[in-house]
C-alpha angles and dihedrals in degrees: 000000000000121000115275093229096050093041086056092048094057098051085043084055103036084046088049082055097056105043079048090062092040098053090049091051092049084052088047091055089040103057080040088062094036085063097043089053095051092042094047082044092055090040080055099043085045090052107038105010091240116119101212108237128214102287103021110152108235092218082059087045090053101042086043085054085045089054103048081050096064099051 
């Protein structure tokens, strides 16, 4: 049988690698979301002329495009 100590290390080793990949892909899917919001922010501010702000409800965005629609 292995020693307990270097069996530890491993896992600790082989669990440190994987929360390496793992980290990278979920940087990966935020700077993806980061560009779809920015791209989706400029398609708003092209169409209606409102930059949507931190916070901004979607259903005011959409009544405020609604709006700029109508007029």
């Amino acid at each position: 049988m292995k020693d307990p100590v270097e069996s530890i290390s491993y896992f600790c080793l082989v669990q440190l690698e994987i929360l390496k990949s793992e980290e990278l892909r979920l940087r990966k899917e935020i700077e993806n979301c980061q560009i779809q919001k920015e791209f989706l922010a400029s398609v708003l501010k092209d169409l209606s002329g409102k930059m949507p702000q931190n916070g901004d409800n979607p259903a005011d965005l959409l009544d405020t495009i609604r709006s700029v629609k109508k007029t």
